[in-house]
C-alpha positions in Angstrom: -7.3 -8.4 -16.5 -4.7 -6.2 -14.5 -0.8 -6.5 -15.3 1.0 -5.3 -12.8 4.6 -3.8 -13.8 5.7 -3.1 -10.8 5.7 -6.2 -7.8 7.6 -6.0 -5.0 7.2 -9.1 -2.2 8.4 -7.8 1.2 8.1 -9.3 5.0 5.2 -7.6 6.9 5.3 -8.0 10.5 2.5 -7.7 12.7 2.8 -5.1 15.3 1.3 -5.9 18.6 -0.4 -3.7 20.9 2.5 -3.4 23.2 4.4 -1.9 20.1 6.3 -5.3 19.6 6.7 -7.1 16.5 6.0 -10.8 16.2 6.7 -13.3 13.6 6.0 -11.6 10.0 4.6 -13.1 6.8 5.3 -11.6 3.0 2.9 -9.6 1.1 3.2 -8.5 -2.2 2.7 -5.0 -3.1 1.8 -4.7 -6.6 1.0 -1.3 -8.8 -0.5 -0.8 -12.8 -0.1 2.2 -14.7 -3.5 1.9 -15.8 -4.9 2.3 -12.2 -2.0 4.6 -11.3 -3.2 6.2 -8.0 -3.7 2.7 -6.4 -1.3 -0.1 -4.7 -2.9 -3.5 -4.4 -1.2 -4.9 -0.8 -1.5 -9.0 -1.7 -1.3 -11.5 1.2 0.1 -14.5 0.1 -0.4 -17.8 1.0 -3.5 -20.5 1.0 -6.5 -17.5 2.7 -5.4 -14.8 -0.3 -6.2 -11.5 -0.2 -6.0 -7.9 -1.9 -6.4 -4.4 -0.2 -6.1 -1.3 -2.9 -4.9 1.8 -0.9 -3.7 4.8 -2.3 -0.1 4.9 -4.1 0.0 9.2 -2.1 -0.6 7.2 1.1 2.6 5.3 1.2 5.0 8.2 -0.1 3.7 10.9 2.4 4.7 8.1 5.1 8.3 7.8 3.8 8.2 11.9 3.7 7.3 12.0 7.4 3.9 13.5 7.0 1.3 12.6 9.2 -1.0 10.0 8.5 -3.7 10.8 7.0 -6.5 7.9 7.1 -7.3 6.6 3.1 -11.2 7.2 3.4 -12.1 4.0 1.5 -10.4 1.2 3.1 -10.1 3.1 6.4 -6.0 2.9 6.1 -3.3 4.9 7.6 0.8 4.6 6.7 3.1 6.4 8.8 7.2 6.1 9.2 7.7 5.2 12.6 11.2 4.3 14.6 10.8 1.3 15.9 13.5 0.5 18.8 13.2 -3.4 18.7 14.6 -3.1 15.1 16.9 0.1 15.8 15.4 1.6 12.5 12.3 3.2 10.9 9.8 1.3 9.3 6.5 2.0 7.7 3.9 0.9 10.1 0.4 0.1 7.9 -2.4 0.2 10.1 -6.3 -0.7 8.5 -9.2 -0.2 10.0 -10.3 2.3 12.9 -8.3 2.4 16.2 -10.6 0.6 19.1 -12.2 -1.1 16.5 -11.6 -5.5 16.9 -10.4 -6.4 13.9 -7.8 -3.5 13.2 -4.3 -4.7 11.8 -1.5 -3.1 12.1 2.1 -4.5 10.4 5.4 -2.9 9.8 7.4 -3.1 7.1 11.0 -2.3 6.2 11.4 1.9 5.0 13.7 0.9 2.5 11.6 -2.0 1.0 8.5 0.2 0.8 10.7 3.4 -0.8 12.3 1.2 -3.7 8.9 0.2 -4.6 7.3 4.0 -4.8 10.0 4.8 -6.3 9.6 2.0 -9.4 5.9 3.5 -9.7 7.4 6.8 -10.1 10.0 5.9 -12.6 6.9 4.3 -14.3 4.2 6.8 -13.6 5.6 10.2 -12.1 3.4 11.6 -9.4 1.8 14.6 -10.9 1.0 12.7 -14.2 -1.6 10.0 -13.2 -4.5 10.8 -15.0 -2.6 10.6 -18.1 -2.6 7.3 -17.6 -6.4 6.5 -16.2 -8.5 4.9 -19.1 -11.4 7.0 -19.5 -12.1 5.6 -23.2 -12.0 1.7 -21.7 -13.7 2.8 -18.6 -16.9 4.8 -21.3 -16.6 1.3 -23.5 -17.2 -0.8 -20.7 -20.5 1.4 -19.7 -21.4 1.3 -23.1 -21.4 -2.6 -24.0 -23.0 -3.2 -20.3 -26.0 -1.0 -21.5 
């Protein structure tokens, strides 16, 4: 079972294709030291779910650098200024653009920053695989043998 130390729940709004925002719901984005390069982004609410994307992805969007897509769960983050809120947010896009079910929501730059920034106090960035369970991971293969 995963304990997550750090949880932060924030509004994510969805971003339509006309760059407006509509109506948001809350997510939950939720980090463990023992999976330390991952974020878990949680809907909440009665049709659940869980995305992991990489913990890297989320602070090169608050630096400003380009987006560069997560492989795995075809993601991209980048800080964006969005004029209908007179600020920059972090716009979270998943899956490919021109594909039909692509998503893309907006969240507040401040929101997402205080959270990195409680994974860092926890787990610096640089430091991660000190904290990866190699000997749980090998004990796990083992007993399934």
């Amino acid at each position: 079972m995963i304990t997550y130390l750090v949880r932060h729940r924030l509004l994510a709004r969805p971003v339509g294709p006309d760059g407006q925002l509509a109506h948001g719901s809350y997510i939950e984005l939720r980090y463990a030291p023992d999976q330390p390069y991952e974020v878990r982004i949680a809907q909440l609410g009665p049709y659940a779910q869980e995305l992991p994307i990489s913990r890297d992805l989320l602070n090169d969007a608050l630096d400003g650098h380009p987006p560069s897509p997560d492989e795995v769960a075809q993601v991209t983050a980048r800080l964006a200024y969005v004029p209908a809120k007179r600020r920059s947010m972090v716009l979270l896009a998943v899956g490919q653009e021109g594909q039909e079910d692509r998503w893309e929501v907006a969240m507040t730059d401040t929101a997402v920053a205080e959270f990195v920034r409680d994974t860092r106090d926890l787990v610096p960035f640089g430091d991660e695989e000190r904290y990866v369970g190699f000997d749980d991971g090998i004990r796990d293969i083992l007993d399934a043998a």
